[in-house]
C-alpha positions in Angstrom: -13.9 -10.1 0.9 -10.8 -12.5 0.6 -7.8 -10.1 1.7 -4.0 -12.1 0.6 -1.1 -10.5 0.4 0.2 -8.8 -2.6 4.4 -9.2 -2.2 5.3 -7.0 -5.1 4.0 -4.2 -3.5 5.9 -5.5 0.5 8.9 -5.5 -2.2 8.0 -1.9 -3.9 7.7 -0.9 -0.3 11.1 -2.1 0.9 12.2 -0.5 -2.5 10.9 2.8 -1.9 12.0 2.5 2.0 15.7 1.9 1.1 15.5 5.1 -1.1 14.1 7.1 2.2 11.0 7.4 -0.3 8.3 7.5 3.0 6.0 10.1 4.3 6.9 10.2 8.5 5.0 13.7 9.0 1.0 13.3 8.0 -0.6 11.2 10.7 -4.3 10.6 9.5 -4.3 8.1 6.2 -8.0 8.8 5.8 -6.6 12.4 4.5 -3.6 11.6 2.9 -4.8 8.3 1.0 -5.3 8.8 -3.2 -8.6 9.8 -3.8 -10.3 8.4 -6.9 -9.8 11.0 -9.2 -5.8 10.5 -8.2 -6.2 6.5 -8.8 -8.1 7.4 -12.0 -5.3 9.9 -13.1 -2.3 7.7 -12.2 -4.2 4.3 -14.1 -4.1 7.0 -17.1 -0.6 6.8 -17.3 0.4 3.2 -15.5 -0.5 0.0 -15.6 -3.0 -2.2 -13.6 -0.2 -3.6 -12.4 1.8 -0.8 -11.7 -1.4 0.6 -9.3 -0.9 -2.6 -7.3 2.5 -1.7 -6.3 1.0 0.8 -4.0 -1.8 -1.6 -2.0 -0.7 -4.1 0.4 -3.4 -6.9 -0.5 -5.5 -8.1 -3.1 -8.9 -9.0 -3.1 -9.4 -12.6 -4.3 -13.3 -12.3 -4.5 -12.7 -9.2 -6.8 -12.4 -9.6 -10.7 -8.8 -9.9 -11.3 -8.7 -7.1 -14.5 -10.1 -4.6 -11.8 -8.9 -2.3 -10.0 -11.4 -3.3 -7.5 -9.0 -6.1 -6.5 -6.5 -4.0 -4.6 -7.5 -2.8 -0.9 -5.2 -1.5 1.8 -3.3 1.9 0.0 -0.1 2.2 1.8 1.5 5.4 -0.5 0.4 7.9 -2.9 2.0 6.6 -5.9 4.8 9.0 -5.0 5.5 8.2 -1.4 4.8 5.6 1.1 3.5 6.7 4.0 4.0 5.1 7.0 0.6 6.0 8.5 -0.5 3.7 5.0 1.3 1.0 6.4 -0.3 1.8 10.0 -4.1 1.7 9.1 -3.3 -1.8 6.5 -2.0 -3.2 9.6 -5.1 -2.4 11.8 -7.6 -3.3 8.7 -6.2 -6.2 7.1 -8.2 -8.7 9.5 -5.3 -11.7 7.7 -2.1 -12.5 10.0 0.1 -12.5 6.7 -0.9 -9.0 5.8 -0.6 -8.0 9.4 2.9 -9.3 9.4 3.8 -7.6 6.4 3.0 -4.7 7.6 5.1 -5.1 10.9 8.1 -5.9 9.2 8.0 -2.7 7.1 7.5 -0.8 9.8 10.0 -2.0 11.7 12.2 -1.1 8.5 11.7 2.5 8.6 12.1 2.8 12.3 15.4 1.5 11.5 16.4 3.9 8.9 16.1 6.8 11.0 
């Protein structure tokens, strides 16, 4: 697995941040991450592009007409959450990402 960063969605991020479109209250991702059946459902209605707006990195190994390429969820396709944005942080294993991460977190701690 080849993690990069995907910079539309830091940009849909900072989009959604400015709009106080985040998720501060649910603290475990693992629950509050879209489920298959809610990536399926959304895909039914959006783009393959648009469902990239909503994960931090891309999978360069993956087949680029997939929706396999996109890894680290940071929102629900309503929301971000900043617990999203905590747990790409931890996973993403690449500095870039990482630092993506730390800037839009930094963000919303300064829009409260």
């Amino acid at each position: 697995m080849a993690l990069k960063l995907n910079p539309k969605a830091v940009e849909h991020a900072k989009m959604l941040i400015a709009k106080d479109e985040v998720d501060h209250m649910h603290k475990n991702w693992q629950e509050e991450q879209p489920t298959k059946d809610e990536v399926d459902r959304y895909l039914n209605t959006h783009s393959l592009e648009e469902l990239g707006l909503w994960y931090l990195a891309i999978d360069t190994d993956e087949d680029p007409k997939s929706m396999q390429k996109y890894r680290l969820p940071i929102g629900d396709f309503s929301l971000i959450y900043k617990s999203g944005i905590e747990a790409a942080q931890k996973s993403a294993k690449n500095t870039e990402i990482e630092n993506a991460a730390k800037q839009l977190l930094g963000i919303i701690e300064k829009k409260k």
